[in-house]
C-alpha positions, 0 to 999 in steps of 0.5 A: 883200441889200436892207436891207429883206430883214432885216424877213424872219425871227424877228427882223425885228421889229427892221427894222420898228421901226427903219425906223418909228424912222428916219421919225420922226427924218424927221419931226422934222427936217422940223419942225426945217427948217422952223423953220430956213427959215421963208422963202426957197429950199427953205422949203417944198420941204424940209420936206415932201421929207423929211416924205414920207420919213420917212412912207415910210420909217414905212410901209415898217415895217409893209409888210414886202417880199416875199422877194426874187426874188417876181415881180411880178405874184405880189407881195403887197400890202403887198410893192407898197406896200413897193417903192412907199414905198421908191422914193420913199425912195429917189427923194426923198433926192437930191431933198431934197438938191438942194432944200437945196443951192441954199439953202446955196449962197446962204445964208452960214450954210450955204455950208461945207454946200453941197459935201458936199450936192451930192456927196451929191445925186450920189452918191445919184443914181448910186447909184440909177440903179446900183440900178436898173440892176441890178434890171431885172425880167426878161426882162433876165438878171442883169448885172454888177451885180447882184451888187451890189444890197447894196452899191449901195443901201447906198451910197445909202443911208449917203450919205443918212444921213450927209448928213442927220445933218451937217444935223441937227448943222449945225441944232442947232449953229446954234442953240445958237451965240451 
C-alpha cells in the first residue's frame, strides 16, 4: 500500500499530522542549510529544494489522496493536489541530494557525506523510475511490479529520510565542534 493510504480510515488523522510533522522538520532543516551555506554551490538550490518538500509534504497532510485504484478523471480535488504535491515529494528528494552532492564533494567538511549522498540520489532516482513504472494508469495492465508499489515507494522514501536525517546530524555536529 502507499504511505499515503494510512490517512484513510478512523485513524488516519495520525498520517495527516505526522505528514504535516515531517514538512516542518523540512522546513527547519531548509532554514538550517541555508545558514550552513550561506554562499557557494547549492546555497540557494538547497534550501529552497527542501522548503518546497516540506510545503509539500504539509499540504499533502490535509489533501488526504483518494482511495486507491480511483481513476483519473473521477479523482477528487484534493486527491489531485495529493498526487501533485506528492510527485514533487518525491520528484525533489533525488534532486535535493544532487544539489548537496556537488557542494560535499567540494567542500573538505562535507566530503566523508558525498558517497552516501550520491548513493541516495540514485537510489531514490530508481526507486522513482520503479514506481512509476509500476503504476502506469491503464490501459497498461498491472506488471510485475505492481505488486510492489508499498515496497518500491518505501524504499525511496526510507532513503530519503535517512539521508536527510544524516545531514541534519552531520549539521549539528558541525556546529557544536570546537
Amino acid at each position: 500500500m502507499f504511505v499515503s493510504a494510512l490517512s484513510l480510515g478512523p485513524r488516519g488523522w495520525i498520517q495527516v499530522v505526522n505528514f504535516v510533522l515531517v514538512g516542518l522538520s523540512f522546513l527547519a532543516l531548509a532554514r538550517g542549510l541555508a545558514a550552513q551555506f550561506p554562499t557557494g554551490t547549492a546555497s540557494r538550490a538547497a534550501p529552497i529544494l527542501f522548503a518546497i518538500i516540506g510545503i509539500s509534504l504539509i499540504g499533502s497532510g490535509p489533501l488526504v489522496m483518494d482511495p486507491v485504484g480511483t481513476r483519473s478523471p473521477e479523482m477528487s480535488l484534493h486527491g489531485q493536489a495529493h498526487q501533485l504535491l506528492g510527485a514533487l515529494v518525491f520528484s525533489l528528494g533525488p534532486a535535493s541530494a544532487i544539489v548537496l552532492f556537488r557542494r560535499f564533494r567540494r567542500d573538505d567538511g562535507w566530503r566523508r557525506m558525498a558517497a552516501w549522498t550520491l548513493f541516495a540520489a540514485v537510489l531514490m532516482m530508481v526507486a522513482v523510475v520503479l514506481l512509476k513504472l509500476a503504476t502506469l494508469p491503464p490501459p497498461a495492465s498491472p506488471n510485475a511490479l505492481t505488486p510492489w508499489v508499498g515496497v518500491i515507494q518505501r524504499v525511496a522514501l526510507v532513503t530519503l529520510m535517512a539521508w536527510v536525517t544524516s545531514v541534519g546530524v552531520r549539521m549539528l555536529t558541525r556546529e557544536r565542534a570546537p
